[in-house]
C-alpha positions in Angstrom: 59.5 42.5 -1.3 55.4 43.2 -1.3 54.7 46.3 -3.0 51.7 48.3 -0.9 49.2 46.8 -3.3 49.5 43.5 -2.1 50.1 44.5 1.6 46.5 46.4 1.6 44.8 43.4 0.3 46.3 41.0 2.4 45.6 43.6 5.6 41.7 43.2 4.0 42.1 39.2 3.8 43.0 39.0 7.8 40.2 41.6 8.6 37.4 39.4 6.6 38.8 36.1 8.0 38.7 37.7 11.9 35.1 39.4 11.2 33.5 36.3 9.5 30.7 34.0 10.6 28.5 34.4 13.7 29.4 34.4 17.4 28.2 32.4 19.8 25.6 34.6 21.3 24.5 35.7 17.7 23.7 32.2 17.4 22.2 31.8 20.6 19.8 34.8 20.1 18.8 33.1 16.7 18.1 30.1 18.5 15.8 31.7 21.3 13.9 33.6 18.4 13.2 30.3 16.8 12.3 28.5 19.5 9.6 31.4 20.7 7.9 31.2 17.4 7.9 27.8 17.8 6.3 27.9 21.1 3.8 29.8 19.7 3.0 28.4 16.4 3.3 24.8 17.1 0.4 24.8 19.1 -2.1 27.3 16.8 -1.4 24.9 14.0 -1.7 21.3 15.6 -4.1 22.5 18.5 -6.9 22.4 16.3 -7.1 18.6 14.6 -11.1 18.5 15.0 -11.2 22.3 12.7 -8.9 20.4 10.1 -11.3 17.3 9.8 -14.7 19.1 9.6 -12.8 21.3 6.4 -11.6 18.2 5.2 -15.4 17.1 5.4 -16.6 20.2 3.7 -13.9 19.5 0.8 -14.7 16.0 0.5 -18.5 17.2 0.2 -17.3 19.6 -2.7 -16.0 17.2 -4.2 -18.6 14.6 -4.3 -21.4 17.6 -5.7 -18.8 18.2 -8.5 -19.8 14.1 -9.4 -23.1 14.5 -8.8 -23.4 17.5 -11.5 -21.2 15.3 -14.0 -23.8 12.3 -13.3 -26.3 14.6 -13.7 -25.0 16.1 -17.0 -24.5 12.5 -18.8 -27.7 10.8 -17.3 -30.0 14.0 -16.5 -31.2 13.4 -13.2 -28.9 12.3 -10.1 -28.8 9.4 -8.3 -31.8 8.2 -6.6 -31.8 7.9 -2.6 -31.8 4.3 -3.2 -29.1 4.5 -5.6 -27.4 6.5 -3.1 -23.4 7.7 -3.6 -22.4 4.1 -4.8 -23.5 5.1 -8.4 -20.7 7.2 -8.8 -18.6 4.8 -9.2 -20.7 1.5 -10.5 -23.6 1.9 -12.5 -26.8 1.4 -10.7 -28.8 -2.2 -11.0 -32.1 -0.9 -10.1 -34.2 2.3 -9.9 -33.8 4.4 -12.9 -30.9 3.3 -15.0 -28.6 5.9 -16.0 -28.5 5.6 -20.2 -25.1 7.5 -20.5 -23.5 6.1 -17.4 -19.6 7.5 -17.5 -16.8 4.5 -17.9 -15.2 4.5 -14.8 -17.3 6.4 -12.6 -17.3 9.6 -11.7 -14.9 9.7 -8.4 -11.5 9.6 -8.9 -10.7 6.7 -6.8 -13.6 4.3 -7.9 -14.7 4.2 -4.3 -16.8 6.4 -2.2 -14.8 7.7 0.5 -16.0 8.1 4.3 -15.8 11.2 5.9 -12.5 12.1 8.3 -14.2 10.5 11.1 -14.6 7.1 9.0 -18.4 7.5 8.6 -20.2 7.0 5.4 -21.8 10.2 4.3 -25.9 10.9 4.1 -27.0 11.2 0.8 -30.6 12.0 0.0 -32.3 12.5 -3.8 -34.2 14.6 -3.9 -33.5 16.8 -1.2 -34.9 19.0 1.2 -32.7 21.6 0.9 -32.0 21.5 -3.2 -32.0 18.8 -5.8 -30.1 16.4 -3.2 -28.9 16.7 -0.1 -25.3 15.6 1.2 -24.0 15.4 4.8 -21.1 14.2 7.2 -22.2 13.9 10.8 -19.5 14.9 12.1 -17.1 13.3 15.0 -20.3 11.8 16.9 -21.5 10.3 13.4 -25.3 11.3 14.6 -27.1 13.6 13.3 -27.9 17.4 14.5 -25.3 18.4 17.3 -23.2 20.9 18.3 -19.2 22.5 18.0 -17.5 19.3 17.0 -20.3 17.2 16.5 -22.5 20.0 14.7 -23.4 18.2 11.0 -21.0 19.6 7.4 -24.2 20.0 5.0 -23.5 20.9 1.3 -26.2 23.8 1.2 -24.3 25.4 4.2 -21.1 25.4 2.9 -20.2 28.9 1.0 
């Protein structure tokens, strides 16, 4: 014999067991929600691969100033033109030697890198626009132009 105790709880057990989990059109709703934002993500995110190379340019350009300063700081002045980028990470034969040049350069991956586009970038010492100027010409690798083309310049970026 069950006393009531037991019969409630066991009433409770078959209630839960009949009322879990998700039907099928619970599911199917989740699904359609998913798949709408989806639709409409997906393309706002990879729509826009140009927008993602010309702020991978501006990072890269970032980056390279923050060696410049450092080169600057040990050898107090930057690279010459001549010199150009390639200083950062081998110490330059000719032009004005750097005395306290940095073992092991002063980018992280002892090369210069190219710009998304696989252009070198322009480097100029001294500048126009500062103490140096540094520029990626974009997707048509020439220089002045317009949307996609239009140059990344270190004294534009914020």
């Amino acid at each position: 014999m069950i006393d009531r105790y037991t019969a409630r709880s066991l009433q409770g057990l078959k209630r839960r067991s009949v009322e879990a989990g998700f039907t099928l059109i619970e599911l199917l709703v989740v699904l359609v929600i998913i798949g709408i934002l989806a639709g409409y993500v997906g393309p706002k995110i990879m729509g826009h691969p140009e927008e993602a190379k010309r702020t991978k340019a501006a990072l890269q350009i970032q980056g390279i100033e923050t060696a410049l300063n450092l080169y600057k700081l040990d050898n107090g002045l930057y690279p010459s033109t001549e010199q150009g980028l390639q200083a950062l990470v081998e110490p330059p034969a000719a032009g004005i030697l750097p005395p306290k040049w940095r073992d092991g350069g002063y980018l992280e991956k002892s090369k210069v890198p190219k710009d998304p586009w696989g252009n070198d970038f322009v480097y100029l010492s001294p500048g126009v626009h500062g103490d140096f100027d540094l520029s990626s010409y974009g997707i048509d690798g020439e220089a002045e132009g317009e949307g996609d083309s239009a140059d990344i310049n270190n004294w534009e970026i914020e």
